[in-house]
N, C-alpha and C positions, 0 to 999 in steps of 0.2 A: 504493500500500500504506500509506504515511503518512496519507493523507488517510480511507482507512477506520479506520484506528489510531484514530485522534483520534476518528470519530467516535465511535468507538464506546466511547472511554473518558468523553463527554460521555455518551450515553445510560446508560454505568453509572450515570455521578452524579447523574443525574436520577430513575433507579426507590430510590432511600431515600427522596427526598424526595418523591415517589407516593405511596410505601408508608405511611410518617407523615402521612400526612393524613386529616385524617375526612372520609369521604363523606355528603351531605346527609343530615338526619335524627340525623346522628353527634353523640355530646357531642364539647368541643373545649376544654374547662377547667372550673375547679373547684375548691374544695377539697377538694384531697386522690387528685385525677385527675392520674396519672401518664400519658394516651394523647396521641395527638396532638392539637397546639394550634393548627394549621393547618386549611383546609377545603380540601374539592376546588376545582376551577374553578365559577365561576359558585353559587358560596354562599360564603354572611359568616358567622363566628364571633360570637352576639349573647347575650349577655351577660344571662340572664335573674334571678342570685343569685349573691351569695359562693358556693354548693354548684353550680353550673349553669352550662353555657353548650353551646350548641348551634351546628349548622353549618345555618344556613337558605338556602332559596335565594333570590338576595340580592334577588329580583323582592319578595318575602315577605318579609321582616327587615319585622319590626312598629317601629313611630315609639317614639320613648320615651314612657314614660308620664307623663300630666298633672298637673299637680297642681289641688287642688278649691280655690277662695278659699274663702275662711271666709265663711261666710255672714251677711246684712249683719242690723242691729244690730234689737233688737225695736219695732216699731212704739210710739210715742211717746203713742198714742192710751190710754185706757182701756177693760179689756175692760166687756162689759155688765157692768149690774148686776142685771140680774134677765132672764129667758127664762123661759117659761110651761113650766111642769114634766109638764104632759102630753103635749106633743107637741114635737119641734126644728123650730129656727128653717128656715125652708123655702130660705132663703138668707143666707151669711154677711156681713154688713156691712163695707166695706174697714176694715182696718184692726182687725179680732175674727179667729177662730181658734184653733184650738186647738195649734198652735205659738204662736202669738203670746198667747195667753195663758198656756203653759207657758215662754217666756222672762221674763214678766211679772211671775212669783214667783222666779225664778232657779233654774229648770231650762234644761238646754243644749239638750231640743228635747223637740219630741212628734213623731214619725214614722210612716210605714205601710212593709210589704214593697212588692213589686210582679216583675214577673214580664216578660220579655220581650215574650211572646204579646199583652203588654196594650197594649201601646207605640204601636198601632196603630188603641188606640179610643179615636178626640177626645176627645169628653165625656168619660171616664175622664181622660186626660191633662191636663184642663184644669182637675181640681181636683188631680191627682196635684203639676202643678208650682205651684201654689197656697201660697207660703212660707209664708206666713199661718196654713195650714191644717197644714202639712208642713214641719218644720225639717229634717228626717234620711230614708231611704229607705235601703232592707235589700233586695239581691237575693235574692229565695227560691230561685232554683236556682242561675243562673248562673257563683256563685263556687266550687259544691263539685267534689269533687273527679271526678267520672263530665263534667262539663261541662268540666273545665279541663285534664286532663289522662288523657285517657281511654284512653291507650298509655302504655308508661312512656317519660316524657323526651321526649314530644313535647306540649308545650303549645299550647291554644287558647282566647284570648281573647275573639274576637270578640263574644260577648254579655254578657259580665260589662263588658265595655269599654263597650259602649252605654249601660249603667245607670249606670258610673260618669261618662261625660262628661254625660249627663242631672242627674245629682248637681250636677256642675259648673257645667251651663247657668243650671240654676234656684238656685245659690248652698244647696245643700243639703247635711248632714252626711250621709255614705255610712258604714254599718255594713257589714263583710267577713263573710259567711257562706257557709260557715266552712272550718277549716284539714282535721280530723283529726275523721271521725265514720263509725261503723261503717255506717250507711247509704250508698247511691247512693254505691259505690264502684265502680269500675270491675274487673271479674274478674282481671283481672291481679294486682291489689292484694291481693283476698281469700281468691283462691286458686293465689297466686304461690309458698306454701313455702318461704320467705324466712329463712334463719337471722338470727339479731338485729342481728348488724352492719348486713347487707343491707338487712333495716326499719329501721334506724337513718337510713341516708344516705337512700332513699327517704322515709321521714320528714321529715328534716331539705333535702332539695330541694326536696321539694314545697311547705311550706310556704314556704321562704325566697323560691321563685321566685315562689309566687301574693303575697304580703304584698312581694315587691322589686317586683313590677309596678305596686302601689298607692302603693307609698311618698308618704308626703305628702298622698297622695288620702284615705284612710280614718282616721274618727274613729277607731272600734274593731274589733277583730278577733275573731269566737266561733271562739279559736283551737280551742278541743277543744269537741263538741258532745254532751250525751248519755253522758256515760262512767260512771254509775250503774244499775243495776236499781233495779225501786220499793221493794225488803226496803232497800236501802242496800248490796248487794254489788256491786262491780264486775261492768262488762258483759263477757261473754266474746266478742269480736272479735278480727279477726287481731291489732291490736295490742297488747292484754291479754295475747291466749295468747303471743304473741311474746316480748314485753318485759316482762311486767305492769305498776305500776303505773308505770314511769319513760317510758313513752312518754308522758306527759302532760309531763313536765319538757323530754324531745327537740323536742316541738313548740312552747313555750312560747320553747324561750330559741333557737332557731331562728329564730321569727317576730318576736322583739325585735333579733336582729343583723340582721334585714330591713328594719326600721321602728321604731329606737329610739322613734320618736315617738306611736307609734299604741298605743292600750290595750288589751290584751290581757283577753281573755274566756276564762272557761270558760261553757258554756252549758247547760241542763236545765230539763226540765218534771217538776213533784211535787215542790219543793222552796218553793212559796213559802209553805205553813204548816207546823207542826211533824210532823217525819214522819221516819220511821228515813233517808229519804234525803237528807231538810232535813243530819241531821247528819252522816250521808256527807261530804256537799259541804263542812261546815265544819271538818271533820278536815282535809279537805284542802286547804283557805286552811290551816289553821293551819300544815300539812306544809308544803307549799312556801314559803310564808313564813319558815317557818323555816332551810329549806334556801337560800332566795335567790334563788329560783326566779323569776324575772316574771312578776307576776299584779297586773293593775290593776281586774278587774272582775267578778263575778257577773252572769249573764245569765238570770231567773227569766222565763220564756216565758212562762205565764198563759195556758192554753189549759182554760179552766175552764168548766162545765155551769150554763147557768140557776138557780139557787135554791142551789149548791150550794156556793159559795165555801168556800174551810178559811176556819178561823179564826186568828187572832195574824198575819195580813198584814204588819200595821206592826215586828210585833215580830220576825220574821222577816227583813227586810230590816235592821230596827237591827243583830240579829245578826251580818251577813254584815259590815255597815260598820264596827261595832266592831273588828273584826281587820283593818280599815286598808284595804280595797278599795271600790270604788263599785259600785253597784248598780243594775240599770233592769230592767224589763218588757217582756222583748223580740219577743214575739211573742201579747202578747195578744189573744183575740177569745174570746167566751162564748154557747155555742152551747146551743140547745134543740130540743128532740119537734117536729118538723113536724105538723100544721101549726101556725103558729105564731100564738097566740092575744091578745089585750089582755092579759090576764095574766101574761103569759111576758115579752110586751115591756115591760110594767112592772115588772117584776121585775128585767127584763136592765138595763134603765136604774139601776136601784139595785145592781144588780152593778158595773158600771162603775162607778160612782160610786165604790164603797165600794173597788174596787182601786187606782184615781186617784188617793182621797182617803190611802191609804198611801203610796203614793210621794210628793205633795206634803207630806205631814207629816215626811217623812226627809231630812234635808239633803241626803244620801249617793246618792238615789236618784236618779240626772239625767236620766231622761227612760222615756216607753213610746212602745213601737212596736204598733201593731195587728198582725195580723196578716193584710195588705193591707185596703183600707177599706171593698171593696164585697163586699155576699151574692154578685154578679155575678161575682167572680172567688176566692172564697174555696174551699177545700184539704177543706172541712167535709163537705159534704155528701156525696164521692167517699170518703171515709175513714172517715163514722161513717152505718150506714145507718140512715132515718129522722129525721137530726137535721143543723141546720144554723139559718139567718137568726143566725149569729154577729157581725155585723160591724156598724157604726154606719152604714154607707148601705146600704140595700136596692138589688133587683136591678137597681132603675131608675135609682142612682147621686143617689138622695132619702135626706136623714136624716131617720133612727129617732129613736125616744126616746132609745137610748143615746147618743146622741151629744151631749145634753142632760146626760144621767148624767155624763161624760165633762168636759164643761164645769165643773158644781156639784162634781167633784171637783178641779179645778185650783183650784178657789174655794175649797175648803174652806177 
């Protein structure tokens, strides 16, 4: 009778400590998480953000994350002095490029996107990891938020991770895109009915966890993507209609307790000449700025039509830098009417040129990213129909005029 006593006063004291455990999947800490800090059997409590931490099963507990070296110093060589203005050079000379020519006046890179899907075609990859050619590289999908977290609190890396150790391989600046953007959100998110505390912490996980997983690894982060209409009204998204405009501050200082180190983005297309949403965006440098908000950069995309460039480019960027932030090109590519004619391609070449030649004339402005390099894997032609050959190497992974353009603008 004694020996069932006992046991059975041990099996009491064993079901609290059952019951206070989070089962796989379960969070297990956090700020500001009062549940259990323990995991079941056979998963680890991993540690994804100051706001996060999850009970993974411990076969799965992801390695910590890398960090990217700084990437090595600009080739010592001189770029050309002259390239024939009609056509680009048909092969780049060791030691030219348009990273290494954009380090050469003291910009911090010239970069392209690139995409998973792409990682698998040679010739593509063999100018992609070309430092030369490529200082920086921008995941187009991988980092947002339908890729990274597509259930609530359950994160997955695995392809955002690929891009960034490749970042790392070839000694490359990796830009995070991005934190907080009304698109390619996952349904949960959008149509979750979240009162504002609940989007608060959701907010402030997400980001913390995707920008803690980088830490150290990413130059800059396009912490908020898009948060404009083109009149200059805020965009109406669950996060606007939720919080209005202080979800932009939530994710902001969120992603600076993640990675004091890393510069924080806001990011928008239609804002790089003068336009009611140019000055949207500069109300809102000035706001947070004022407030103390963390904001180290303007990210003016440049997703701009053949012939049709705005005008005051250069002044537009002074703009944004005068109110103390820096500024880059982050997703440029200049798209025309297929088919696409001598005309067009010389024009596009003089387009390039003339937005290049903006950013090298502004201290402020440290660098543009295409918007990936080749017509062969460009975003254009699925999005706008009839119109495309946006991108400085055509389909066959040969450069265009523009990339000539692109050149004469670093020269400027």
């Amino acid at each position: 009778m004694l020996r069932l006593t006992s046991s059975f006063v041990l099996l009491a004291a064993l079901i609290p400590r059952a019951l206070s455990q989070s089962p796989v999947w379960g969070q297990c800490g956090g700020i500001g998480w009062t549940g259990p800090t323990t995991c079941a059997s056979g998963t680890v409590c991993t540690e994804y953000s100051a706001y996060y931490s999850q009970c993974i099963p411990s076969s799965q507990a992801p390695p910590p994350p890398t960090t990217v070296a700084p990437p090595p110093p600009p080739p010592t060589s001189a770029p050309p002095t002259s390239v024939p203005s009609t056509s680009a050079p048909s092969s780049t000379p060791t030691g030219t490029g348009l990273n290494a020519i954009a380090k050469s006046i003291g910009k911090t890179y010239f970069g392209t996107a690139t995409d998973n899907s792409e990682l698998s075609d040679a010739p593509y990859t063999a100018i992609l990891d070309n430092i030369n050619e490529f200082g920086q590289i921008t995941p187009a999908n991988s980092m947002k938020w339908d890729a990274t977290e597509p259930s609530r609190g359950q994160f997955t890396f695995t392809n955002a991770d690929a891009i960034a150790n490749l970042a790392k391989k070839n000694g490359q600046l990796l830009r995070g895109h991005n934190c907080v953007w009304y698109s390619q959100l996952p349904s949960w998110v959008s149509n979750g009915g979240f009162n504002a505390a609940t989007l608060t912490s959701i907010i402030q996980t997400h980001c913390s966890t995707v920008v803690g997983r980088y830490k150290g690894s990413v130059y800059s982060w396009d912490v908020v993507n898009e948060p404009f209409n083109d009149d200059g009204t805020w965009r109406t998204d669950v996060f606007y209609n939720t919080l209005g405009t202080s979800y932009v501050s939530i994710a902001l200082q969120a992603a600076r307790a993640a990675d004091p180190n890393a510069k924080l983005y806001i990011n928008d297309y239609n804002i790089e000449g003068q336009s009611a949403k140019t000055t949207a965006m500069l109300n809102l440098v000035k706001s947070l700025k004022q407030q103390g908000v963390p904001l180290d950069g303007i990210g003016l995309q440049g997703h701009f039509i053949v012939g049709e460039l705005p005008g005051n480019l250069q002044q537009t960027l002074e703009q944004f830098t005068a109110l103390g932030v820096e500024v880059a090109y982050t997703e440029l590519d200049i798209r025309m009417s297929l088919p696409a004619t001598q005309a067009s391609l010389a024009q596009q070449q003089k387009d390039y040129q003339t937005v290049v030649t903006a950013c090298t004339n502004v201290p402020g402005c440290v660098g543009v990213t295409i918007w990936d390099f080749t017509d062969k894997y460009s975003w254009v032609p699925n999005t706008f129909s009839g119109q495309g050959e946006a991108c400085p190497w055509d389909q066959n992974l040969q450069k265009k005029p523009a990339y000539q353009g692109i050149v004469s603008g670093l020269e400027a």
